[in-house]
N, CA, C and O of each residue as an XYZ file, in Angstrom:
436
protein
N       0.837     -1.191      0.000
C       0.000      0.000      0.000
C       0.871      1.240      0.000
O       2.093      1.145      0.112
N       0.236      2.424     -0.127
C       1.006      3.245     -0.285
C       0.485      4.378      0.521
O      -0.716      4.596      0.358
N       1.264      5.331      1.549
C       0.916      6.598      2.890
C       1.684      7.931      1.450
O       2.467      7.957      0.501
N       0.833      8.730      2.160
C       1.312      9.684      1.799
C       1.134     10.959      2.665
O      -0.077     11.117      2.823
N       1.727     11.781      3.192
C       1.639     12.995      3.825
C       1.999     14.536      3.148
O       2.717     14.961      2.243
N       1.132     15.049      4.070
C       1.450     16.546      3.230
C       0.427     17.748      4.887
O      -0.125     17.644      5.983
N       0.950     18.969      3.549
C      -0.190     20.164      4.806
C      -0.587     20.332      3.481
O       0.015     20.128      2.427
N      -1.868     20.796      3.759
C      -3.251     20.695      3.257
C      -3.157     22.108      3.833
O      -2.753     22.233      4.989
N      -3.746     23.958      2.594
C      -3.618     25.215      3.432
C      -5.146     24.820      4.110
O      -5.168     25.397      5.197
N      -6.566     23.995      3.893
C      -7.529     24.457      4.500
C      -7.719     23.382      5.577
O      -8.557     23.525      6.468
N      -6.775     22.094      5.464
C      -7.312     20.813      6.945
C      -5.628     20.653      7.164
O      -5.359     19.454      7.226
N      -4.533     21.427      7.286
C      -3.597     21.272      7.801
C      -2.955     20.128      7.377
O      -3.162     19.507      6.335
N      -1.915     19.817      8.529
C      -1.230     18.025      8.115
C      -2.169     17.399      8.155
O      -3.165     17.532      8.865
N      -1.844     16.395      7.118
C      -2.865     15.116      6.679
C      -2.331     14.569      6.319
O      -1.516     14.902      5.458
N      -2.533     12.875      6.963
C      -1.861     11.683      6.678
C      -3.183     10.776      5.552
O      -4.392     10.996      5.470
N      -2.111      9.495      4.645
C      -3.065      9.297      3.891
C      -2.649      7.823      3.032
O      -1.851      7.781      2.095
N      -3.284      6.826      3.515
C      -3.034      5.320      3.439
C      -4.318      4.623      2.472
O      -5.524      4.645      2.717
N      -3.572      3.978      1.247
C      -4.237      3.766     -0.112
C      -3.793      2.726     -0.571
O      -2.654      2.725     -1.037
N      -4.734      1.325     -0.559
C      -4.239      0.042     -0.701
C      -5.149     -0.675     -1.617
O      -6.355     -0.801     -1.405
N      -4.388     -1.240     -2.865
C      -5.497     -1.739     -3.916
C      -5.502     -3.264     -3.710
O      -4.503     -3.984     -3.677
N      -6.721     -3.622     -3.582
C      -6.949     -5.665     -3.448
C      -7.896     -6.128     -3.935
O      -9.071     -5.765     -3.882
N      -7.453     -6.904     -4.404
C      -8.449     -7.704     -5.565
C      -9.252     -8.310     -5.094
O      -9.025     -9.184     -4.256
N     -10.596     -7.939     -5.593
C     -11.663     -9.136     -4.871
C     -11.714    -10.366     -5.774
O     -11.154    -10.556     -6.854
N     -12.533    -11.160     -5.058
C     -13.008    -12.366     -5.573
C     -13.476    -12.334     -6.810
O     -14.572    -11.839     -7.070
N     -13.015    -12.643     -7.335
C     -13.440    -12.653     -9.098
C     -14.677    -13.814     -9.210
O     -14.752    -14.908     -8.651
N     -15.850    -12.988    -10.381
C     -16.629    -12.987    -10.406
C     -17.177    -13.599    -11.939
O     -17.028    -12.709    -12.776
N     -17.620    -14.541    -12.398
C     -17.416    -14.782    -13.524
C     -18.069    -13.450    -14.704
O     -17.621    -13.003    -15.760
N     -19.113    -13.195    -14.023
C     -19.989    -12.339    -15.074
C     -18.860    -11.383    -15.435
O     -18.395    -11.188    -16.558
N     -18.486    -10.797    -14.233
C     -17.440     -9.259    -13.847
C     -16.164     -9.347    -14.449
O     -15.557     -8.478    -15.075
N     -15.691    -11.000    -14.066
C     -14.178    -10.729    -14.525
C     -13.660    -10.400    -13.269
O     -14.309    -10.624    -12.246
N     -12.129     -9.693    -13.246
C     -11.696     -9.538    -12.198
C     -11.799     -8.012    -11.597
O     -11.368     -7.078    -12.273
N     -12.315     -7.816    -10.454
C     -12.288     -6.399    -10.128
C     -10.985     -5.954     -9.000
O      -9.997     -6.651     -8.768
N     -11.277     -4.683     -8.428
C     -10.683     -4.639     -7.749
C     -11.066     -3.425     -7.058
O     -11.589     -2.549     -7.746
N     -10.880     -3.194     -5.682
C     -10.803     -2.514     -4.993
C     -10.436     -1.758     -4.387
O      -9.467     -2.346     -3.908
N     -10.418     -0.187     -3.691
C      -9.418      0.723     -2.789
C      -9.836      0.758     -1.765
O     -11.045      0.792     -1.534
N      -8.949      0.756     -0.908
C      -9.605      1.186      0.248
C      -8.342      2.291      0.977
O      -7.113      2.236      1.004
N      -9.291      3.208      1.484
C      -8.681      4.661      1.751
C      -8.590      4.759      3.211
O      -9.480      4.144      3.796
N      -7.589      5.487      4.083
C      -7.358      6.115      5.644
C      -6.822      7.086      5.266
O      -5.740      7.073      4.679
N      -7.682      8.414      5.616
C      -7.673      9.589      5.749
C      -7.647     10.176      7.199
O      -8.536     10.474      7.998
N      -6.444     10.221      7.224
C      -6.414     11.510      8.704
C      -5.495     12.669      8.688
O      -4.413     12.808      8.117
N      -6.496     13.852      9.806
C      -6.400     15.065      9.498
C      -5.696     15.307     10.774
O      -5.983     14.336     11.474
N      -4.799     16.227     11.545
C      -4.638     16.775     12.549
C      -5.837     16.913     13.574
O      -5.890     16.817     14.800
N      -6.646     17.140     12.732
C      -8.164     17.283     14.141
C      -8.464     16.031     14.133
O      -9.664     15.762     14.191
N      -7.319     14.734     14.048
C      -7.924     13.358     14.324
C      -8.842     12.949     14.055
O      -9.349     12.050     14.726
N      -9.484     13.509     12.835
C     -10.692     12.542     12.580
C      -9.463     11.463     11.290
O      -8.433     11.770     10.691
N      -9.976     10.675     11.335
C     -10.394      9.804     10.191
C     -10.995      9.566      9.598
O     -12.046      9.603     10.237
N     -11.215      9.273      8.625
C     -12.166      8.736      7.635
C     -11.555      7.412      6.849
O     -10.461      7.324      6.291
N     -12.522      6.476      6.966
C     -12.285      5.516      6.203
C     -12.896      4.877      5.304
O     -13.901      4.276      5.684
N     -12.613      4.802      4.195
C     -13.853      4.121      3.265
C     -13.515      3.122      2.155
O     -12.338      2.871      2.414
N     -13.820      2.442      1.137
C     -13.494      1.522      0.843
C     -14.630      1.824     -0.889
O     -15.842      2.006     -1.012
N     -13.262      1.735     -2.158
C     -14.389      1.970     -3.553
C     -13.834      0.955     -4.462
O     -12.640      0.673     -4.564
N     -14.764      0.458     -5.079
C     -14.652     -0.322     -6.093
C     -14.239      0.919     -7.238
O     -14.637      2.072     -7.405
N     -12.939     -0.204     -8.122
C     -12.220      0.260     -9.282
C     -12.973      0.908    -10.166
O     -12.631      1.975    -10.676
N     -14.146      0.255    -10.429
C     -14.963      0.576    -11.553
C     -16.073      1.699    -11.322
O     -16.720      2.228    -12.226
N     -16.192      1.989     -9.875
C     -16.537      2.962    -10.063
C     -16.332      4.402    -10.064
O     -17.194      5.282    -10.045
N     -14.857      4.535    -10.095
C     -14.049      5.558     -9.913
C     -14.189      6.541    -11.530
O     -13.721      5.963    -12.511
N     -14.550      7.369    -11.669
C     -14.788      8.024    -12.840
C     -12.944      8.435    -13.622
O     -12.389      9.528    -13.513
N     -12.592      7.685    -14.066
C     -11.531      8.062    -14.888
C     -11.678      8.618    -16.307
O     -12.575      8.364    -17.111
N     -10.450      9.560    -16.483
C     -10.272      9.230    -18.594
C      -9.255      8.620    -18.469
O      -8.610      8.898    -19.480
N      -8.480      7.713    -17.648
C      -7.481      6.201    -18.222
C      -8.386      5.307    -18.608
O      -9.593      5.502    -18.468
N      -7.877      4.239    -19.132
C      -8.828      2.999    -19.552
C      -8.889      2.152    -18.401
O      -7.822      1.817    -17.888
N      -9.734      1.839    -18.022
C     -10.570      0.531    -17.326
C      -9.771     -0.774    -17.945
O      -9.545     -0.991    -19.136
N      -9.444     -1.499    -16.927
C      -8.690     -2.783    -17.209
C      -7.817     -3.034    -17.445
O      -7.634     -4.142    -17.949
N      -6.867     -2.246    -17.245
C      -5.463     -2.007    -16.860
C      -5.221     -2.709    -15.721
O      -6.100     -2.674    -14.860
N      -4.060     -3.450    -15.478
C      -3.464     -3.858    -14.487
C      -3.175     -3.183    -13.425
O      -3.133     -3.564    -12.255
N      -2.919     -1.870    -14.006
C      -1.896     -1.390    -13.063
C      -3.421     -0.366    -12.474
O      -2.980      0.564    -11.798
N      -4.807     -0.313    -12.545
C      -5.573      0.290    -12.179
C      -5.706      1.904    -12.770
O      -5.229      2.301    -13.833
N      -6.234      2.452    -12.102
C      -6.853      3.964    -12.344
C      -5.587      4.450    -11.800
O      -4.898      3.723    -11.084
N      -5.183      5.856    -12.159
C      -4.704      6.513    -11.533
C      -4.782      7.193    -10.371
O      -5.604      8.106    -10.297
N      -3.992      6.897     -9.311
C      -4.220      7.002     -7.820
C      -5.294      8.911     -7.727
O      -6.265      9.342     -7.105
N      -4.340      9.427     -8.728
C      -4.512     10.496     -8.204
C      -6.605     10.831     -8.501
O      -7.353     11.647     -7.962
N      -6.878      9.751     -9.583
C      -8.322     10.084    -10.017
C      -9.067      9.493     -8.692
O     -10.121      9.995     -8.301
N      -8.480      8.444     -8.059
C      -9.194      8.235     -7.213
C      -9.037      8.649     -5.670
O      -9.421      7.966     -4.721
N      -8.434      9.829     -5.604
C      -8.556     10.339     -4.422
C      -9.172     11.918     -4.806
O      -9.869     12.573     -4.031
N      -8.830     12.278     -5.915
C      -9.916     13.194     -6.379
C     -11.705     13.223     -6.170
O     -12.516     14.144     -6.071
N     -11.805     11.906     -6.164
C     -13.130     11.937     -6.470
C     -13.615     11.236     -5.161
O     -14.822     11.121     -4.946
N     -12.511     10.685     -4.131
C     -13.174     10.580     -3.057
C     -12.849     11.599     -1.550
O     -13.370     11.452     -0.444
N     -11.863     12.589     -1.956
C     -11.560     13.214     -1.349
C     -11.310     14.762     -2.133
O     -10.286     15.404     -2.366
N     -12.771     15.015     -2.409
C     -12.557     16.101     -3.272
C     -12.232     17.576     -2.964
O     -11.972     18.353     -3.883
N     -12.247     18.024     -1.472
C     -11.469     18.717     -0.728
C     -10.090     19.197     -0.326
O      -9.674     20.248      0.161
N      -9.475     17.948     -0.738
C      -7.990     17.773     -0.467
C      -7.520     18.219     -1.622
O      -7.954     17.853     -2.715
N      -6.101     19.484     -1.354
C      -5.090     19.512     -2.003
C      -4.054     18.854     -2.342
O      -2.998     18.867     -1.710
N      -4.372     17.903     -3.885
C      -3.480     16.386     -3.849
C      -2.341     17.198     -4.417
O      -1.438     16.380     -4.595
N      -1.954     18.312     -4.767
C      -0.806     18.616     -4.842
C       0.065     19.031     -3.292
O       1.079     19.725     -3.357
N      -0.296     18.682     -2.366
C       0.825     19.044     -1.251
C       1.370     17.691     -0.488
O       2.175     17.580      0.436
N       0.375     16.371     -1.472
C       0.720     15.170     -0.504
C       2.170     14.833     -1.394
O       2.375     15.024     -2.593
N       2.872     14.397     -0.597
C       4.331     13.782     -0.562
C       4.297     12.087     -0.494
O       3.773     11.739      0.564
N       4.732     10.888     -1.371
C       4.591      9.710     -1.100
C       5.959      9.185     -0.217
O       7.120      9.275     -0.615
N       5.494      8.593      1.134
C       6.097      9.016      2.075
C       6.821      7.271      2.045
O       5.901      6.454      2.054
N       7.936      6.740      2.018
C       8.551      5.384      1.846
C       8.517      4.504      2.882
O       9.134      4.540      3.947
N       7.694      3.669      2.445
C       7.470      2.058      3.551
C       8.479      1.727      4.646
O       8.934      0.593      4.797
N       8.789      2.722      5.365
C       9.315      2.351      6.537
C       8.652      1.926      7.721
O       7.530      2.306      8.056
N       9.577      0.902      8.521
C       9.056      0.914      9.866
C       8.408      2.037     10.866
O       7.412      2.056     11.590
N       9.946      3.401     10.411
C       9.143      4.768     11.162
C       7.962      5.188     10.293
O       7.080      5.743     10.949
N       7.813      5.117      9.509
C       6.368      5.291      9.111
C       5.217      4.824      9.480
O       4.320      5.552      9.905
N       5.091      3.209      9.323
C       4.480      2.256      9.984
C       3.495      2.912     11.010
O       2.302      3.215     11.023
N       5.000      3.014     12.208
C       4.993      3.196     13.580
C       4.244      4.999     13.906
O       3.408      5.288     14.762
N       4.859      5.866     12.967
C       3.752      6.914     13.083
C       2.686      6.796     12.976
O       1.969      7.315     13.831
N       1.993      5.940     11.698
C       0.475      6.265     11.672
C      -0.344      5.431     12.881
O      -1.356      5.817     13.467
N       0.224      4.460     13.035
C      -0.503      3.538     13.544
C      -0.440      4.509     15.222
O      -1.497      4.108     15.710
N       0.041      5.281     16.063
C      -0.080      5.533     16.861
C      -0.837      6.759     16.401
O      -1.809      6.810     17.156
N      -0.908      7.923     15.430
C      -2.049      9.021     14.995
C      -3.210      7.724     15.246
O      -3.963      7.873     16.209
N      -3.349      6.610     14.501
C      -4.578      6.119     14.628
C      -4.735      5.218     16.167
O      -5.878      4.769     16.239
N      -4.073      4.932     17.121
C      -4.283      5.208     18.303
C      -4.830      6.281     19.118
O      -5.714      6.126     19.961
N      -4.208      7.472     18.797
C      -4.851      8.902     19.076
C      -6.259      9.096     19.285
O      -6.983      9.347     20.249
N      -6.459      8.815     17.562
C      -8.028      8.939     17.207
C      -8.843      8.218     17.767
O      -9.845      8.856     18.093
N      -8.892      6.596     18.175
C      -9.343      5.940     18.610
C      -9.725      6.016     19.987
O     -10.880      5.973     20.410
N      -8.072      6.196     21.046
C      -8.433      6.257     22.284
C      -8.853      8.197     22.458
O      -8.433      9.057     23.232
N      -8.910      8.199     22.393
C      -9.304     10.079     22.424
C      -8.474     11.080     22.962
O      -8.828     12.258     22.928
């Protein structure tokens, strides 16, 4: 999966975790696939939600391996956010270990 961080000028720092998995393939469907999104803001909220590939409004082509372009689909589910200030932040342990305690934060209050 892939985090990305940035400041955002109208929701500040914002952290931002984006992981594509294939569902169960379907004969009618073929193979789909899925995103599922963690959005958090400094005011600790989160948001979490979860979109099917196909319904992400792109102009790439549909059925590509390599999926939609990340950036169409955080456009259209996070249409607030300034995706030009997020930074793709590298699969480290200290990374890991940051979000998962922001999402401790949020949780325990």
């Amino acid at each position: 999966h892939w985090n990305y961080f940035g400041i955002d000028e109208a929701l500040g720092p914002v952290a931002l975790s984006l992981r594509r998995e294939k569902l169960e393939e379907e004969k009618e469907r073929g193979q789909q696939y899925n995103y599922r999104i963690i959005f958090r803001t400094s005011e600790l909220t989160t948001l979490r939600g979860a979109i099917l590939e196909d319904a992400v409004p792109s102009t790439s082509k549909h059925g590509t391996t390599r999926g939609v372009p990340i950036k169409d689909v955080l456009e259209y589910l996070l249409p607030e956010l300034d995706l030009s200030c997020l930074r793709l932040a590298l699969n480290t342990p200290k990374v890991t270990e940051q979000l998962m305690k922001l999402d401790e934060q949020g949780v325990g209050g």
